[in-house]
Steps between C-alpha positions, in 0.01 A plus 500: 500500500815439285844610553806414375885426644318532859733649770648225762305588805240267636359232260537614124157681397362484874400731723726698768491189818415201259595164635723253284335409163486144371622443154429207251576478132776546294665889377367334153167420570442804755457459892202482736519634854374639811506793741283599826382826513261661776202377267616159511716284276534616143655372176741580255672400170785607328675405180744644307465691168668589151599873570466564115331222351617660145874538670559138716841548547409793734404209789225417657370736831258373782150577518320426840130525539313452853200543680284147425259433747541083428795298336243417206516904369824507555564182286193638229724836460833326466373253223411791322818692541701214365262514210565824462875496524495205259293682266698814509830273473338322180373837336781729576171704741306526225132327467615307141296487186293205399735398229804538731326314773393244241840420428617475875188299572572192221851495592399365820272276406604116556318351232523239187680693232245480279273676723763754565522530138129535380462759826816720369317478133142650650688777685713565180230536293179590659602643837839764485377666145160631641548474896865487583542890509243503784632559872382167658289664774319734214363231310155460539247270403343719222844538327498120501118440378619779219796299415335191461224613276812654287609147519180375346535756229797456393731311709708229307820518459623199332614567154208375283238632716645849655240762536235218509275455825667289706275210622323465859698247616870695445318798664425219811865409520611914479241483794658271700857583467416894556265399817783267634759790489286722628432270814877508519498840506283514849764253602774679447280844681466699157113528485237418734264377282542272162298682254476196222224353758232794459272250314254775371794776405729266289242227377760251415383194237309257710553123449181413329668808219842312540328140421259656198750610306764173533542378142316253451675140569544299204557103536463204300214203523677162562473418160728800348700430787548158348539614175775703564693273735449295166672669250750640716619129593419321174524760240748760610722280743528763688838418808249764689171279495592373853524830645154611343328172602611506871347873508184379333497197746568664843472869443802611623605856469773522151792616761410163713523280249885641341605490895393092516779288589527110460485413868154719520329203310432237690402239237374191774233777642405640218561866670712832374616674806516858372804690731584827285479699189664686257597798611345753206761809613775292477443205302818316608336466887274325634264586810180314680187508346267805438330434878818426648393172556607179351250252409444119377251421216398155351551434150375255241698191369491586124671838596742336726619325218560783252700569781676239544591476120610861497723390751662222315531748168699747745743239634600430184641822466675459819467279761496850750160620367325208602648536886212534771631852522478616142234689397261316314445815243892623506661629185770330289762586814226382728447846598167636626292624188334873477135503557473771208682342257275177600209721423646604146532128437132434593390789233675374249340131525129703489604688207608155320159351690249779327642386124398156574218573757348842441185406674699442860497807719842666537570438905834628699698310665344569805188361337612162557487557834177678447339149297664298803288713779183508258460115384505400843237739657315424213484109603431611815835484682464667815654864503688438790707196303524765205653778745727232652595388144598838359666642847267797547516631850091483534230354317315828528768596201469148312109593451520853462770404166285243407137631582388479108526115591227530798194444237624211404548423835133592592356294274701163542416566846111572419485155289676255764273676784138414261676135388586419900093583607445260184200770398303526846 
């Protein structure tokens, strides 16, 4: 039973002869009480309600509901009244659209702003254009499965590529962002069901279709990786050869390295205590590292000191720069360096590289980092020290990024097993 504005005799929403109710809970958050009847005690809640949720400065009006056999219903129905009252509140009484829930739902996300970022792209481009018309609670999961072989048709929308398929692994990520607004959505009392997790219907990409079609990762042997470290010191004199060889020599991530500050090294333990990164949104900021965790790696002497030369060559600029906290990578004001413009630099050097060494793979940046990871494994460094090394957040990702280094793996491991029974 509901009423509204109930008249002041007895106990509001009770019977004719009810006994005093007990109340709990704020007018905000709605109240819980009880009332005797000639069954036996009973329960109620009541709350108070938008009387136009389109019109709010019409006030609110109370809406009492009784009859619950046990506080538990009673608590069950008002926890979905508030839901229903926020909803109503948030969508003027309306059940929203995807793309207008879309846009409530990453506004109140509290995540990195990168992630907010790439999550705002995917609902840009391959959510609202195809799906945000929908009413939330209509979409279903064959609408979904349609979209997402459209997707694989003809989904890209970058500007070299649009109207190209887009690849498994963007359709994953549309996957995930759509299924975690859609669990918001049951949340928030919109749907009852999230349709994005009807395996059969919408047939999303699977991981092993993610991981087959990765590009493939391209790294150099130790010995281009010496070569170029080469002519970049002795030929080219590059002022950037200490950033490239502490990449090379540690595998930190690019932003890590431009976010490295004097008093990070400590030169007597031979250890780099990596505390942030470059912020790639905002390139003047810093924040922690990709895992949110700091972490401490060792480091070699010979790369300690390049170092510790490239800190003499910036205190002669100024004395500041070579302060325990400048950055070690800082611009001529000492100012934190972009990670993009870093990665312009880096493609310039290969382009001078391939007119003196065409036969040496063109790697990325990131393919410093890549050589770092696959040299060790490949001498048999445990994974675990690799994940450690490189700050992944589990070694299940360090080996499925580096999994084209596992037969190399094998067979060191096949050779020291025969060479241990000495051929019994």
């Amino acid at each position: 039973m509901t009423e509204h504005d109930t008249p002041p005799s007895g106990a509001a929403g009770a019977p004719e002869g009810v006994k005093k109710q007990r109340r709990s809970r704020s007018r905000h958050q709605g109240s819980l009480g009880n009332y005797m009847t000639r069954k036996g005690k009973r329960w109620k809640f009541q709350i108070y309600v938008l009387k136009d949720p389109e019109k709010p400065e019409l006030g609110e009006t109370r809406v009492t509901r009784g009859g619950f056999t046990d506080l538990e219903e009673a608590q069950a129905a008002l926890t979905e009244a508030l839901q229903k009252k926020a909803r109503n509140e948030k969508f003027q009484g309306k059940t929203p659209t995807v793309g207008v829930y879309a846009e409530h739902w990453v506004s109140s996300l509290r995540l990195a702003a990168s992630t907010i970022k790439g999550y705002r792209k995917i609902i840009r481009n391959h959510i609202t254009p195809d799906l945000g018309k929908i009413r939330i609670d209509k979409l279903t999961a064959t609408r979904i499965g349609s979209h997402y072989r459209e997707l694989e048709k003809s989904g890209r929308k970058d500007t070299y590529g649009k109207g190209q398929p887009l690849s498994a692994n963007s359709i994953h990520k549309v996957h995930v962002v759509l299924g975690a607004l859609l669990d918001a959505a049951i949340d928030d009392g919109l749907i009852a069901v999230n349709p994005s997790k009807k395996k059969r219907t919408v047939n999303a990409p699977k991981s092993a279709q993610v991981r087959a079609q990765k590009p493939e990762i391209v790294t150099w042997t130790g010995e281009q990786l010496a070569t170029f470290l080469t002519w970049d010191h002795d030929e080219r004199g590059d002022e950037l050869f200490p950033l490239w060889r502490l990449i090379a020599y540690t595998g930190m991530r690019r932003s890590e390295a431009l976010a490295l500050k004097w008093s990070d090294i400590n030169t007597t333990g031979e250890r780099i205590s990596i505390r942030r990164a470059v912020d790639t949104d905002d390139w003047t900021k810093t924040k922690t590292p990709k895992t949110g965790n700091a972490r401490v790696i060792d480091v070699d002497p010979d790369t300690l000191a390049v170092l510790k030369t490239h800190k003499a060559a910036r205190a002669t600029v100024t004395f500041e720069f070579g302060k325990a906290n400048a950055y070690v990578f800082g611009d001529d004001e000492g100012k934190l360096r972009s990670p993009d413009a870093m990665t312009s630099r880096w493609d310039r050097r290969l382009n001078w590289l391939a007119q003196k060494h065409p036969s040496l793979p063109r790697v990325t940046i990131k393919g410093l980092r890549h050589t770092h990871a696959t040299l060790l494994l490949e001498m048999g460094v445990h994974p675990k020290v690799v994940q450690e090394r490189l700050g992944h957040s589990t070694i299940t990702t360090t080996m499925n990024i580096y999994s084209h280094v596992t037969p190399t793996m094998q067979k060191a491991a096949v050779s020291l097993f025969a060479a241990h029974l000495g051929g019994a």
